[in-house]
C-alpha positions in Angstrom: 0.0 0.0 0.0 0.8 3.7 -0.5 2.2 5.8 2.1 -1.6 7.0 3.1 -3.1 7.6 6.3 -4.8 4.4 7.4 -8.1 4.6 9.3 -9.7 3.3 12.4 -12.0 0.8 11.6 -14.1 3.2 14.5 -14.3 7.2 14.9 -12.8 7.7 11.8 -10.7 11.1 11.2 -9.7 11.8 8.2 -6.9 13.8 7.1 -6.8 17.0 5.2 -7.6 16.8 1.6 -4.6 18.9 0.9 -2.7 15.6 2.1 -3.4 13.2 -0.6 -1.1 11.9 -3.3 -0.4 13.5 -6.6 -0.4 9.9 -8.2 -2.5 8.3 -8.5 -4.7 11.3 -8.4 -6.8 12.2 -5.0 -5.9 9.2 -2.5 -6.0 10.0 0.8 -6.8 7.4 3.0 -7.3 3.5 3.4 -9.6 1.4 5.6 -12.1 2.8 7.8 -16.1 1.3 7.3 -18.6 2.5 5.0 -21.1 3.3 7.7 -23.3 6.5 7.0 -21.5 8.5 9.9 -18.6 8.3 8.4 -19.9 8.7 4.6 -21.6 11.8 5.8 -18.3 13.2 7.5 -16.0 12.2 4.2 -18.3 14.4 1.7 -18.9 17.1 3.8 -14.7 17.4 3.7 -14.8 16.8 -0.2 -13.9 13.2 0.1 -15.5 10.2 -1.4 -15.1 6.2 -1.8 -13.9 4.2 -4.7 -12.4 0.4 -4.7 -12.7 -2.9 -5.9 -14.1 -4.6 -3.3 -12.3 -8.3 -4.2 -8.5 -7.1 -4.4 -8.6 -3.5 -2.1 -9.3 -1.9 1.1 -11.7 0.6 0.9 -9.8 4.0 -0.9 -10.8 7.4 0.2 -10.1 10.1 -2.7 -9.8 13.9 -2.7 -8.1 14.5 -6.2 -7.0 17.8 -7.7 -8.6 19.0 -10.0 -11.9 18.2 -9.2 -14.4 17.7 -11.9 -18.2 19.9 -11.1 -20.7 21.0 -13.8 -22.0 25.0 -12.4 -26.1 23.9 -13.0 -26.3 27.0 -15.4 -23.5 25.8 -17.2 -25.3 22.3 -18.2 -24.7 21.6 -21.8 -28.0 20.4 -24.1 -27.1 19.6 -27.8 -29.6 19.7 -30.6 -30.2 16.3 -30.9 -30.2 16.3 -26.9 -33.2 18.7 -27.3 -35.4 16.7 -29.4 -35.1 13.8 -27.8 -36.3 15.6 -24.7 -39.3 16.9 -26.8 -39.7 13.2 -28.7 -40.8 11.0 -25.4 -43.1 11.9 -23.1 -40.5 11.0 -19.9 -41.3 11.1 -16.3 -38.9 12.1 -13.7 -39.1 10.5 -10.4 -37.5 11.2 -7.5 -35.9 8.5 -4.7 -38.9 5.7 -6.0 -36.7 2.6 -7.2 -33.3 3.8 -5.0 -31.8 0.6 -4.7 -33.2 -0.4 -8.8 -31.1 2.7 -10.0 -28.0 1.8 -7.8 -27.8 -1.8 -9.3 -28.2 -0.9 -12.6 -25.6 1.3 -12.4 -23.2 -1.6 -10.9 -23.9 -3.2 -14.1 -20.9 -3.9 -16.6 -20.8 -0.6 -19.1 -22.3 -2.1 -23.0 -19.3 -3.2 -24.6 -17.3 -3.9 -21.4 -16.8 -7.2 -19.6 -15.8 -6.3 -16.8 -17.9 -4.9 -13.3 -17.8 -1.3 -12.1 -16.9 -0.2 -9.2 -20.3 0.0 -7.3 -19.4 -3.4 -5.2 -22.5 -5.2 -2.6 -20.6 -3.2 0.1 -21.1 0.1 -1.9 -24.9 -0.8 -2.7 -25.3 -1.6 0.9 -24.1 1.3 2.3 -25.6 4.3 0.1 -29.1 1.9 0.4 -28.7 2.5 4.2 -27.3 6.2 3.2 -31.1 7.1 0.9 -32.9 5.1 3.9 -31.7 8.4 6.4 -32.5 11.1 3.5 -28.9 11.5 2.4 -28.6 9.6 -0.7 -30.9 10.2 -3.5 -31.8 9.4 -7.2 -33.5 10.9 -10.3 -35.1 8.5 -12.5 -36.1 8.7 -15.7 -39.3 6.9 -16.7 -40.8 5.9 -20.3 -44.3 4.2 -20.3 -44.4 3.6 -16.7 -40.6 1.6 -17.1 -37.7 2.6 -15.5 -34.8 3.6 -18.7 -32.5 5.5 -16.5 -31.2 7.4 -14.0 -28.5 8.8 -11.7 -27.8 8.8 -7.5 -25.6 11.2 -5.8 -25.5 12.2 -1.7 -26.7 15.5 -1.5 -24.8 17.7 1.1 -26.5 21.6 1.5 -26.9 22.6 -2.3 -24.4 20.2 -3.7 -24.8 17.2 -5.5 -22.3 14.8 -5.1 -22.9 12.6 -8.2 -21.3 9.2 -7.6 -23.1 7.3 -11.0 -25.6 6.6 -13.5 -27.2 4.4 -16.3 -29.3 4.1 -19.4 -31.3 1.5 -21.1 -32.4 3.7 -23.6 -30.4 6.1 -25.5 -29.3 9.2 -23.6 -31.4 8.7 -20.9 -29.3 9.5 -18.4 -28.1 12.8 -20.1 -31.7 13.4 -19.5 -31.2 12.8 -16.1 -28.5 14.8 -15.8 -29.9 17.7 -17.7 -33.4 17.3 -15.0 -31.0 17.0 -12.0 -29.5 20.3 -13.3 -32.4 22.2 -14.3 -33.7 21.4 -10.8 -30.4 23.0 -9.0 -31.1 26.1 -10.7 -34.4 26.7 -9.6 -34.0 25.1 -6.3 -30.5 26.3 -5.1 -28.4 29.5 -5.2 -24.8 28.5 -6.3 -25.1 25.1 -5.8 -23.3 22.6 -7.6 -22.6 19.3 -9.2 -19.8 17.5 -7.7 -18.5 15.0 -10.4 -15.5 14.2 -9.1 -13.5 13.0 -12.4 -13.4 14.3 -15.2 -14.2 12.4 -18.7 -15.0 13.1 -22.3 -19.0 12.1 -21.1 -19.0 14.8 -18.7 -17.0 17.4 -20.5 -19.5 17.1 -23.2 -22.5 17.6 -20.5 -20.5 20.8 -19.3 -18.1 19.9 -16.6 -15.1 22.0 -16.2 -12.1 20.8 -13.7 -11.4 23.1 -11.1 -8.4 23.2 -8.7 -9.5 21.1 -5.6 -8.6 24.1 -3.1 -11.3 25.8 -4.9 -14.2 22.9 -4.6 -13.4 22.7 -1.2 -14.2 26.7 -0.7 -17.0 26.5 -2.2 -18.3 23.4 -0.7 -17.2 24.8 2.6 -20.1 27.9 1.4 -22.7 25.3 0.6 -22.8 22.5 2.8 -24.8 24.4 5.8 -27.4 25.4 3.6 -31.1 23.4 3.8 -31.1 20.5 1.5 -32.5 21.8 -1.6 -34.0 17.5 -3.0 -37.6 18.7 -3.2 -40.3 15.1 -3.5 -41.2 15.8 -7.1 -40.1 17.0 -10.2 -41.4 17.3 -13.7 -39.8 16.5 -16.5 -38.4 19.9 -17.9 -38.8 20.3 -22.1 -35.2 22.1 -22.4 
């Protein structure tokens, strides 16, 4: 292992953010549990989970930059736009939780292999939704579930950990709802997507030095969760 802190399997403190490693990118910490105390502490300090739960301990990340989409900022194509105005989708909020967190543990099309989102993972953000922390946006066609995203929402950010589609761009649409919702529902808030990729950077993110998420997370995280009970879907 890595010269990083490793944690108490109890009370766990984590170390300044500023403290992790350059390479690989963000980690900061090893070991610890996965219990919603200590969830809750770890993304209100701009720190998050991600290991394979077979050959690692659980990994605690803080990289730099840190990769956020600013809700006005949300990109929508063309094509994006009429498929929006094509279906007549339904956005649900926290109704099939633990359905959108295990299709999102499915293998990517075209990929054999698993993602990250291991049974302790599931487990912990099911417990996470089940106090009013964790929460998902669904996308609904004819009364089916076709996508969706979950995050853990901390004051007015969103701290997107994943989501899925079973039809095409679906969760773009999800991610265009969840945005459209944080700018009517929040003042500055923003979506924490913690790394960047050529998906995202097409949706809007933008990587921003990791001093700077903290700041403004540090300016967010007291404010009254914004997650209203309902949404409708927005034509963009």
């Amino acid at each position: 292992m890595l010269n990083v802190k490793i944690l108490e399997s109890k009370n766990v403190c984590f170390p300044n953010p500023s403290t992790a490693l350059k390479e690989p990118n963000g980690l900061l910490a090893c070991m610890g549990n996965m219990e919603p105390t200590t969830l809750i502490k770890a993304y209100t300090n701009g720190i998050f989970p991600w290991y394979e739960e077979d050959s690692q301990p659980i990994l605690w990340w803080s990289p730099n930059p840190r990769a956020v989409i600013y809700p006005n900022g949300i990109k929508i194509s063309r094509s994006l736009k009429k498929t929006i105005r094509a279906q007549p989708w339904e956005v649900r909020l926290d109704t099939e939780f633990e359905s959108v967190i295990k299709n999102c543990s499915y293998p990517r099309k075209n990929k054999k292999e698993g993602t990250w989102i291991n049974s302790n993972m599931q487990r912990s953000y099911i417990d996470l939704h089940s106090k009013g922390i964790a929460h998902s946006l669904e996308i609904w066609l004819k009364n089916e579930l076709v996508g969706g995203l979950y995050g853990v929402v901390i004051g007015d950010v969103f701290c997107g950990e994943s989501m899925f589609s079973l039809k095409p761009n679906a969760s773009k649409i999800a991610l265009v709802q969840l945005a459209l919702l944080m700018q009517k529902l929040t003042k500055n808030g923003i979506i924490d997507c913690q790394i960047q990729n050529d998906h995202l950077i097409s949706m809007g993110s933008l990587n921003i030095p990791r001093k700077d998420f903290l700041s403004k997370l540090a300016d967010l995280r007291d404010r009254p969760k914004f997650w209203p009970t309902c949404w409708k879907c927005i034509m963009a």
